[in-house]
N, C-alpha and C positions, 0 to 999 in steps of 0.2 A: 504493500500500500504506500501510496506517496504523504509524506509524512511534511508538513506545514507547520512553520514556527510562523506564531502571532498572536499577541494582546495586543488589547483597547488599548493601554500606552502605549502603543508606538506612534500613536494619532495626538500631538500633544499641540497643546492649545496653542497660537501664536496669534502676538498684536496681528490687529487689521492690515489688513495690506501685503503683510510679509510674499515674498514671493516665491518661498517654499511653499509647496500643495502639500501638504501634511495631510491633507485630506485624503489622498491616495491610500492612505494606506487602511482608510475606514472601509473604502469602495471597493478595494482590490480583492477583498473576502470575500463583502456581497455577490460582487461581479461572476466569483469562481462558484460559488454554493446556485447564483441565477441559474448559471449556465448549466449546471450539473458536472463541471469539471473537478469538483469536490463537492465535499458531504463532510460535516460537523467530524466525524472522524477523522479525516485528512489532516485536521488542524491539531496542534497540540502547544498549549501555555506555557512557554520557557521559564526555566529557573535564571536567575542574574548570573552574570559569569561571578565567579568568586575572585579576592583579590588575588592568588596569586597568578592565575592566568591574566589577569589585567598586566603583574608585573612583567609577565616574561616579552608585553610585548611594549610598555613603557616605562619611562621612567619613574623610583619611587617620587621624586620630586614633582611635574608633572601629575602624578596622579594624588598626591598630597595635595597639591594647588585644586585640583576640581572635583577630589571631596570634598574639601571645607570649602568650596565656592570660593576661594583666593585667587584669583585668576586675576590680572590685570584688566583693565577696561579694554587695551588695547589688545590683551590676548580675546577678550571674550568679543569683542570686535569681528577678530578675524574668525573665528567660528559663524561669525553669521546668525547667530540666537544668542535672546536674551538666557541667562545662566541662571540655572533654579536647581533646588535641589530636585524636583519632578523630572526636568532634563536629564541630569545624571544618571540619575534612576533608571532613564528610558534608555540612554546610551551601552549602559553595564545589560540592561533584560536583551536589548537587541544582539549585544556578545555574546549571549548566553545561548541565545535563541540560534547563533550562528555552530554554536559549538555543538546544541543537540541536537541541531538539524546534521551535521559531519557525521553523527553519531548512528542515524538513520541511514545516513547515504552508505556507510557502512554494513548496514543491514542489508537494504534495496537498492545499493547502487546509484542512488539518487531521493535525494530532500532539498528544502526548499526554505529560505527564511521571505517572509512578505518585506522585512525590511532589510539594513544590512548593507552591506560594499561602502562603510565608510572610508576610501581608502585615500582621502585628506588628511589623515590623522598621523602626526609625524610620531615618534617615540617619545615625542618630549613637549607637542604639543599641539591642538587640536588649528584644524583650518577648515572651509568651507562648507559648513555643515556636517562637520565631522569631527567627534571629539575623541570618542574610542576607535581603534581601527579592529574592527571585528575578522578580518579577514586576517592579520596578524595576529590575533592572539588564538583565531581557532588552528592556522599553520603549526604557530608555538604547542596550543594544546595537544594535538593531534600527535603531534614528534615526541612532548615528553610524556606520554601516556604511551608510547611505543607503539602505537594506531598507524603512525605513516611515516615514512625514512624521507622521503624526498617527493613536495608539495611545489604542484605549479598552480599561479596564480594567473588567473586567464581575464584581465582586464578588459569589458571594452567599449566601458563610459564615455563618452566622447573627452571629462577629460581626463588629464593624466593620472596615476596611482600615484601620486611623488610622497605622499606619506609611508607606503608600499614599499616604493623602492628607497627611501631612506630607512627606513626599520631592517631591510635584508639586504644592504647595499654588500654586508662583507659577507653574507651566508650561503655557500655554494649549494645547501638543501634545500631551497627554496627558490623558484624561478619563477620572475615576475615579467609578463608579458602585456604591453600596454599598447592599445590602439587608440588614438586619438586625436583631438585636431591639433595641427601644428602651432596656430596663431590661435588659441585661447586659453583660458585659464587651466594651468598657471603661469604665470607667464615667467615665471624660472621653472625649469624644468628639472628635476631629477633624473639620475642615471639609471633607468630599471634593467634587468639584464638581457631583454629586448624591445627596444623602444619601436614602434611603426609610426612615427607622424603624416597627418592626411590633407591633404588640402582643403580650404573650405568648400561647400559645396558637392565633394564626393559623394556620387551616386550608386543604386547598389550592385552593379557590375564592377565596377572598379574596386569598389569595396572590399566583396564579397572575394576577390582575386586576391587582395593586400593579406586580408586575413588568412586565406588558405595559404599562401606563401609562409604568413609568418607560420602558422601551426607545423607548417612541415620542418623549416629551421628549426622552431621550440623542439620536435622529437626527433630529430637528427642528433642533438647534442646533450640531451637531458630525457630521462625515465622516469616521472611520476609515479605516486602510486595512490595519490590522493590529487584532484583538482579542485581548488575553488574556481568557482567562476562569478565574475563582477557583469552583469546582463544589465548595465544599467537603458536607458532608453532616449535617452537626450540626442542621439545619432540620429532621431528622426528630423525630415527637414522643417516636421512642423513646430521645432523646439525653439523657445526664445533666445536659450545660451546656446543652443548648439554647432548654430553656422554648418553644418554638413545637411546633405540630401536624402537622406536613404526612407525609402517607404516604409509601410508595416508590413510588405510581404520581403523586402528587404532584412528587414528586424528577425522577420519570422524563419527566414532562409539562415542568418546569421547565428540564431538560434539554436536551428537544425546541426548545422555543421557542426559547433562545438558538442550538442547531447550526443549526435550522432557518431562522435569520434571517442567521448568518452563510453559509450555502449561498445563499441565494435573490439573499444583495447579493454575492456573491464577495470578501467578505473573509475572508482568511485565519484561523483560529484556532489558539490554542496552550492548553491545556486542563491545569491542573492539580488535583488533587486535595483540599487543603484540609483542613478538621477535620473530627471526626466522633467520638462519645464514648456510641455506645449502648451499652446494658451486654450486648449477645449482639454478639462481633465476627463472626456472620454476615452479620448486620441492616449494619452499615460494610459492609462487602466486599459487599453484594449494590446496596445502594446505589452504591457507586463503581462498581461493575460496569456498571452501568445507561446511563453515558454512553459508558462505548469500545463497546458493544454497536450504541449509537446513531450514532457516528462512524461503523462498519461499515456498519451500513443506509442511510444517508445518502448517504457520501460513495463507498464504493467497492463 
């Protein structure tokens, strides 16, 4: 059975205006339970990650500073949300939720968190809506639980993992692979240990051609045995930060390829959801929709 991390916190209130859709992540249940691509079983309420899988993938300082809400104005700035302890809260359940979902994909080969791919999150300090990097610390989990030797990180948000590649910049078990626009944020970029930068406007031929290129480099020279994957959704042309082209049967082909590569080699995957900032939040929600749909058909 396909196994679904998500609570009602991951939907956390924000001032008017904000231009994160936090609301997605109310709709993205509904949407999958409408359709009948899940059923109340599918879903399961994560425990918080615990401190020490927080440490293994930042620093104690840093995570001292946003437990006790210490953060500077200017750190909490660059996060992009206002800082509460509810926030934190929801940042640590969504790591959790990423680590039990791994735990699952372990089982079936494949789970799923609704939230997740913060992969802004440097080791020392949070950035664009991203304060814990839950894809680090489920890699970290995974390895010191003796679950996976060597974790590729399959990036392909439009934009970069630089918090990703700065937390495994020196770690040769973990391979970070990032597709995303050239000219947008961030606009320093990190060293991941395959970076694809796209032009803006890339359509999904072209696309679809970069990424199969890159997956074959990533296994020409590296053996997973666990993948995350960051499925974020902002690569559609309908997205306000995204500056690229790609449709939802683009998304949906994109999709294919990554589940379809971890099925055929039987590595495990742990699948989160990522960015996404079209301006109809049907357009997000149908998009996201598109990969648990594909897990479905796929795997079980």
């Amino acid at each position: 059975m396909l196994k679904i991390a998500y609570s009602p916190s991951y939907c956390h209130p924000l001032p008017a205006g904000h231009r994160f859709p936090m609301e997605k992540y109310e709709l993205l249940p509904l949407q999958l339970r409408h359709e009948g691509t899940a059923v109340d079983d599918n879903f399961f309420s994560p425990r918080p990650a615990n401190e020490a899988s927080i440490l293994r993938a930042h620093t104690p300082d840093y995570w001292n500073k946003l437990n006790t809400l210490s953060l500077s104005k200017s750190e909490i700035r660059a996060t992009g949300f206002p800082l509460s302890q509810d926030l934190v809260d929801r940042e640590v359940l969504i790591a959790g939720g990423s680590i039990e979902a791994a735990e699952f994909a372990l089982q079936h080969g494949i789970a799923m968190n609704i939230a997740g791919g913060t992969h802004h999150a440097y080791s020392d300090r949070g950035e664009g809506f991203c304060l814990l990097n839950d894809l680090a610390i489920t890699a970290r989990w995974l390895q010191n639980n003796q679950l996976a030797a060597h974790v590729l990180i399959i990036d392909l948000d439009v934009h970069q993992g630089n918090g990703t590649a700065e937390i495994f910049r020196e770690d040769p078990t973990v391979f970070t692979l990032s597709l995303h626009g050239a000219k947008n944020y961030p606009h320093r970029k990190e060293m991941s240990d395959l970076d694809v930068p796209l032009e803006d406007g890339i359509t999904d031929e072209a696309y679809l051609k970069q990424l199969q290129n890159a997956l074959d480099q990533v296994f020409n020279q590296f053996e997973p045995d666990f993948i995350l994957y960051q499925s974020g959704v902002d690569v559609l042309a309908t997205d306000k930060l995204g500056r690229l082209g790609l449709s939802l049967a683009g998304v949906h082909q994109r999709d294919r390829i990554v589940l379809n590569l971890a099925k055929e080699l039987g590595v495990p995957i742990q699948c989160s959801m990522g960015g996404g900032y079209s301006q109809k939040i049907s357009q997000i929600i149908e998009a996201h929709a598109q990969v648990y749909r594909l897990a479905q058909e796929l795997y079980f």
